[in-house]
N, C-alpha and C positions, 0 to 999 in steps of 0.2 A: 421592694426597694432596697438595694445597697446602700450602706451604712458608712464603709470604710473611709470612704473620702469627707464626709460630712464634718464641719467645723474645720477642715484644713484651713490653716494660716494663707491669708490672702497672697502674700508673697512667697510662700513657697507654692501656692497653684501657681503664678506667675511662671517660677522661674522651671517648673516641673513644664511649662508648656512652651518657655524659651527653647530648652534641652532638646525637646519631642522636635521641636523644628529645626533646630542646630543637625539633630543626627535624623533626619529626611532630607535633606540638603547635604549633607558633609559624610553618610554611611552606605552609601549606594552600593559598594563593591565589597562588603564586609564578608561575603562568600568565597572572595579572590583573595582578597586578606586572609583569611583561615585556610585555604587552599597553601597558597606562597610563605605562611608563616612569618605577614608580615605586615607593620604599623606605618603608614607614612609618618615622618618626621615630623611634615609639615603640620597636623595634628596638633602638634604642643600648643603650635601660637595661637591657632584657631578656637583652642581650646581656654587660651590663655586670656585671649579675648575676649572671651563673654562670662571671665569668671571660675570656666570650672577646675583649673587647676589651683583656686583658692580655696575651696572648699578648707574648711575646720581650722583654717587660717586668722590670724585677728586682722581684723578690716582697717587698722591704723597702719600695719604694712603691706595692704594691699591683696587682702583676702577676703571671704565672703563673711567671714565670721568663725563663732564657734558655733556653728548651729548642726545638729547630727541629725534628726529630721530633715534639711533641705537637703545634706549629703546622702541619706536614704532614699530621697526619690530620684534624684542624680541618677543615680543605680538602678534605679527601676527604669527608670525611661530609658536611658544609654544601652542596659542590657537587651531590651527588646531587640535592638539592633546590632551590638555587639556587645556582649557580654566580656568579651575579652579586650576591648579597649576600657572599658568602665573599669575592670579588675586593674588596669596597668595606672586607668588616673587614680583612681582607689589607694593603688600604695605610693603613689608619689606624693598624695593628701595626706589620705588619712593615715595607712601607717608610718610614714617616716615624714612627711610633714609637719604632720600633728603633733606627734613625739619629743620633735626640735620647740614646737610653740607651746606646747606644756612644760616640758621640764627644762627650755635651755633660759640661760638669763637674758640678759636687757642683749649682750654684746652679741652675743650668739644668735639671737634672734632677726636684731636688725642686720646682721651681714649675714644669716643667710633664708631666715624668710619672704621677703620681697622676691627673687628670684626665681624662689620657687611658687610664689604663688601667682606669679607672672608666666608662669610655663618657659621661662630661659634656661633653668638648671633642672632636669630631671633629677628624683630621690628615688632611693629605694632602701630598705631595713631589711638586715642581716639578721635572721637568729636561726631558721637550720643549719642544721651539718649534715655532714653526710654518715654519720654515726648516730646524729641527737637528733630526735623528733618531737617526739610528744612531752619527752624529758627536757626540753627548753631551758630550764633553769640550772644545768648542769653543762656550759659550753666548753669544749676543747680547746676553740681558737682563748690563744693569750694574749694579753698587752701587759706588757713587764716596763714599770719605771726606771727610766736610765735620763739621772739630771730634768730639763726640764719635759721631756715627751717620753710616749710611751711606745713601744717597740710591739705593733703587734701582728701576731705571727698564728696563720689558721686559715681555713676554709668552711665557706658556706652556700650552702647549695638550691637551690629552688627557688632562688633568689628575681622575684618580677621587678622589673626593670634591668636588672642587675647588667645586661652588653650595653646598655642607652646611660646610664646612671652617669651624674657627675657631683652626686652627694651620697654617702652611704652612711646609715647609722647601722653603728656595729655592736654587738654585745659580746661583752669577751668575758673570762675569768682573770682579774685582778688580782686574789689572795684564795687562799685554800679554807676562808671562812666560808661554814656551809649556810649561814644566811645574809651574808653578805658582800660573798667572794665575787659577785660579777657586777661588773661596769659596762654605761654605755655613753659611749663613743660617736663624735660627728669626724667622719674621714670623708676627705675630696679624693677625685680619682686622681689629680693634679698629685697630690702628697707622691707619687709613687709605685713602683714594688706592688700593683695588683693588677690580676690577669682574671679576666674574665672569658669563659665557653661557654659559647651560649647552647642550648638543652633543647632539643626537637621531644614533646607533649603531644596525647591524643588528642585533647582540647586545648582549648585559651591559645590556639595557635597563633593570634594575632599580636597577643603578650608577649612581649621578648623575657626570654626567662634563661637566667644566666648560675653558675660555676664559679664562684668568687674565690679567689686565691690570695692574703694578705701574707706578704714574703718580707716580712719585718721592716713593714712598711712605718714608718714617722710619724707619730699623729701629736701635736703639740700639746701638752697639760690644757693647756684653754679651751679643746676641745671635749672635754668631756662633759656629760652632762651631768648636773646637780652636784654633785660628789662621787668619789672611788665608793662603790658597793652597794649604791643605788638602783642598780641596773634590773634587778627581780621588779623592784616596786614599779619604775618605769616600763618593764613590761606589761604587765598583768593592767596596768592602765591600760595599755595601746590597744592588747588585745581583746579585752571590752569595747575600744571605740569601734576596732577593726570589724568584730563580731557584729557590732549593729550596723554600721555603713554598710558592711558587703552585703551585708544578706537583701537590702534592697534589691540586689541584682539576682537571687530568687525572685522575687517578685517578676522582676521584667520577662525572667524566660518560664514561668508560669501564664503571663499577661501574652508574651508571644506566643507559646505554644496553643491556648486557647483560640487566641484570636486566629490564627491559622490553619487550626483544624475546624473551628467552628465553620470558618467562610467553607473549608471545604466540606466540608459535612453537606453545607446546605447548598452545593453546587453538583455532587457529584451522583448520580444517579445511577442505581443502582435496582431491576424487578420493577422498573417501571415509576420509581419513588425515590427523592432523595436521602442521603443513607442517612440523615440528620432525623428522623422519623424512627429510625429502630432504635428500641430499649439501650443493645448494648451500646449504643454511639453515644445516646445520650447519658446513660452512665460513666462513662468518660470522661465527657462536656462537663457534668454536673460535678465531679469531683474535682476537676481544676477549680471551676467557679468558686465552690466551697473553700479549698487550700487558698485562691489569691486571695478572699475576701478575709479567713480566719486570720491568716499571716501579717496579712495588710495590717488589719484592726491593730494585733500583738505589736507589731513593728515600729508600726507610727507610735502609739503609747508608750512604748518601751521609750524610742528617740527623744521626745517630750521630757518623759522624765529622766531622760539622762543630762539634758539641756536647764534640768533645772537642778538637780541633784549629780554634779558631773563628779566624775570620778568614785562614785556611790558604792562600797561593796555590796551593798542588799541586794542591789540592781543585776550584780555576776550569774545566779542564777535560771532570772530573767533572760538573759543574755547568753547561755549555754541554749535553754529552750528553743529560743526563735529562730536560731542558729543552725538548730540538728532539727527542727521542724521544715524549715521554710528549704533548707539544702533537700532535705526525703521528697517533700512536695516538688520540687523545681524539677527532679533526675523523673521522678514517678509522672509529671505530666507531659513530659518531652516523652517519655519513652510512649504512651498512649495516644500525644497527637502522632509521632511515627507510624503507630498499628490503624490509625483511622486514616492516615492518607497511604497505608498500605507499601506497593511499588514505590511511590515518587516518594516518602516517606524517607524511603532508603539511600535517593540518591543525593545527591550535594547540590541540587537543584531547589530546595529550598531549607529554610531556617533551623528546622526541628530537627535535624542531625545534631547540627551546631548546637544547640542547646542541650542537647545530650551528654555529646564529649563533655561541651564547657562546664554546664552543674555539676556535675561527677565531683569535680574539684574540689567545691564546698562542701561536701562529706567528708572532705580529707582537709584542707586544708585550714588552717587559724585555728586548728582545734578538731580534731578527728568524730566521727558522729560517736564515736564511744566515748572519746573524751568527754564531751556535752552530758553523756548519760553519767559517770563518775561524776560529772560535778551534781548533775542533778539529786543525784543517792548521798553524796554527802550532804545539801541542801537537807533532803529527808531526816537523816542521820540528825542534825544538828536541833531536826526540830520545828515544825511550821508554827511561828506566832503568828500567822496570817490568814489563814484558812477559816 
């Protein structure tokens, strides 16, 4: 008997099986999509509809909550079917949604959370460049005070939503203090002076993934969040929540790739016998099974105790782990449902391509799978009182 799912909260089964139905209804052509490298618009509302552009939003303006377990299974069910639309509501939630609802004030909040958890203003968050990667905390782009707004001036690149966007949270460098020189910033695309190209990816095709250019664009003092030189700490928030939200979406393209090769397994006949009867297939089989169920387990626990212990540093290393776990697991079973359905494996006639390109991405992105391992050796380093 599996385990992983046992004690789930009543209402996040609910709404884990709202999702599953939403995108069997509303993901049909998610192959055309990845094909054409493209999102229907009309998505937002649909989306916006039943909730899931609320996600980690507070539910007095019109979100689901701060609940990071329901936003984990989100991910999991949506990616089964499109891993690259989950990734795009993902950061218009959790990371630049969620962002604005933890660190902006009362003002900030109410004019521009609603919207966004209503699916009428797409967000997205700014922190690569095209120079800074894993070095995040060291931005090129500037915002320089001049009277009451800030003038800021840079490029950032990799940026998902970034052609659909009409909210941007931006991290710039404010002051040449090295623990306190970067601020972060709520810009509208309305303010201005930013040009967005949008970026053709092996995966996440369906994600519009944009080339942000701010050309000393206007962003009002009221815009900023918490204070000038807060902008490190506001990170390192985000990308803990980001780190546990997205990695549900390993789950799904482990949970799909299984589900797809198994049915084929045990359809495809092969010496008289279906190939689901030879050792090495089932070695395969068996080893998804094990990564959904291990990761699962990790994932949901982790989400729980983030939900109760939120913003927690203990929890960071945690949260590197299931990270660079559940990313290895999702690339390594996509590539194995591929070699079990062999030919068709290869073609774009079904799923397990897709999942391929797509997970790729979670070994690199929010945190590099070396990244994850450095934090883990400093974890070591510091000392387990836990073990």
């Amino acid at each position: 008997m599996l385990i992983s799912k046992l004690g789930l909260r009543e209402e996040v089964v609910e709404f884990a099986n709202t999702v599953k139905d939403f995108c069997e209804r509303e993901f049909k052509d998610t192959l055309v999509w990845d094909q054409q490298e493209y999102m229907p618009p009309e998505l937002w509302k649909k989306m916006g509809d039943i909730g899931l552009t609320g996600m980690m939003l507070d539910s007095d303006l019109g979100g689901l909550g701060d609940d990071l377990l329901t936003s984990v299974v989100i991910h999991e069910e949506m990616s089964v079917y499109s891993p690259a639309i989950a990734m795009t509501l993902g950061a218009h939630a959790i990371l630049a949604g969620n962002v604005i609802n933890r660190a902006g004030n009362k003002q900030q909040k109410e004019k521009y959370i609603p919207p966004i958890a209503a699916g009428d203003k797409v967000a997205a968050i700014c922190i690569t460049e095209p120079e800074i990667g894993s070095d995040a905390a060291h931005p090129r782009t500037r915002a320089i005070k001049k009277g009451d707004r800030y003038i800021l001036r840079g490029s950032k690149i990799f940026i998902t939503n970034g052609p659909v966007a009409d909210i941007f949270v931006v991290y710039a460098k404010t002051s040449d203090d090295p623990k306190r020189g970067v601020s972060a910033f709520i810009v509208e695309k309305d303010f201005g002076n930013i040009s967005v190209e949008k970026m053709h990816k092996m995966g996440m095709r369906a994600s519009p993934t944009g080339f942000v250019t701010f050309n000393d664009t206007e962003v009002p003092e009221e815009n900023i969040l918490r204070a000038e030189g807060e902008g490190i700490h506001i990170m390192m928030e985000g990308l803990d929540v980001e780190r546990i939200g997205l990695s549900g979406s390993n789950l799904g393209m482990i949970k799909g790739s299984l589900d797809i090769a198994s049915k084929y397994a045990k359809e495809r006949i092969q010496f008289n016998q279906p190939i689901i009867n030879y050792q090495l297939i089932q070695e395969k089989l068996g080893y998804m099974l094990a990564q959904l169920e291990l990761n699962r387990l990790y994932l949901y626990q982790l989400a729980e105790a983030w939900r109760k212990n939120p913003g927690s540093k203990k929890l960071r290393a945690a949260t590197a782990l299931v990270k660079m776990t559940s990313a290895q697991a999702a690339v390594k079973s996509a590539e194995e449902a591929i070699q079990i359905l062999g030919g068709y494996g290869y073609t774009t006639d079904y799923r397990v391509q897709m999942y391929w390109r797509d997970a790729k991405l979670y070994d690199i992105g929010a945190g590099t799978t070396e990244m994850m391992k450095i934090l883990l050796a400093r974890r070591i380093e510091e000392g387990f009182t836990d073990l």
